[in-house]
N, C-alpha and C positions, 0 to 999 in steps of 0.2 A: 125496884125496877128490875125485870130481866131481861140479861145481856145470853144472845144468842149467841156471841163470839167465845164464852166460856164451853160451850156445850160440843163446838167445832175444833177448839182448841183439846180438849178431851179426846175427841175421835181421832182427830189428826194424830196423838201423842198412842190410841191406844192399836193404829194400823199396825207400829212398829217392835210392838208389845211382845219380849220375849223372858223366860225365864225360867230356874230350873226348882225344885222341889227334891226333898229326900223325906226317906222315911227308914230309919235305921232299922227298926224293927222288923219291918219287912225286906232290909237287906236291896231297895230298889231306888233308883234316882229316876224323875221324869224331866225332859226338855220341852216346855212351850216354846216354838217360832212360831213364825208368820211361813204361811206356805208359799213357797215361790215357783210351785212345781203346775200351777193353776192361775188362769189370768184374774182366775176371782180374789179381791183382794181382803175380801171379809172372810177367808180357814187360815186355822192353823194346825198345825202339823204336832201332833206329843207323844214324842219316843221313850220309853221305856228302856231303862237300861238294867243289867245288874249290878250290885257293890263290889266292884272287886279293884284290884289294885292298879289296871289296866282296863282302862273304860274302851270295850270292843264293840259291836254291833247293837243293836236294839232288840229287844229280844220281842217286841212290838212294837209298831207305829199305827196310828189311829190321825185322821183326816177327816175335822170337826169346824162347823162354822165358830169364828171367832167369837162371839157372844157365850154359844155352850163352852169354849176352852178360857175363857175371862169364870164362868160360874165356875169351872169344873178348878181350877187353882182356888177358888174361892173358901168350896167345898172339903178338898182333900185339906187345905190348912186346919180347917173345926175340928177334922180328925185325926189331927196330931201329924199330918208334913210340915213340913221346915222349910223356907226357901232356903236358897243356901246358893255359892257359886260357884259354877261350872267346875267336875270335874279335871282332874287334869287327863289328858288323852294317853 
């Protein structure tokens, strides 16, 4: 039998969907949020950081509909990122 409450409960759970990704080798950390800077509430926002010992500015940010930034963590994990959590600032 399918329950349509699974599929809403999903969505609901993935509006809020944030997290960060490293990749040592490349010496770079990424942050997925939810963009708040838009009333659209299906982008997110993924900033680029560098590794350093003092996490400063972004050295990019990129403003992606939430579905490409759900594939794109997907993606960058096959090829060797790491979730991992939040630098410290």
């Amino acid at each position: 039998m399918f329950n349509d409450h699974l599929d809403d409960a999903w969505s609901q759970q993935q509006l809020h969907w944030s997290g960060w990704l490293v990749n040592r080798q490349e010496g770079l950390f990424i942050q997925f949020k939810p963009d708040t800077s838009t009333k659209h509430v299906d982008c997110v926002l993924l900033s680029t950081f560098r590794w350093s010992p003092v996490l400063g500015n972004p050295v990019r940010q990129q403003r992606m509909p939430r579905h490409l930034g759900i594939e794109m963590w997907t993606n960058l994990q096959k090829i060797g990122w790491i979730p991992c959590s939040p630098p410290q600032s």
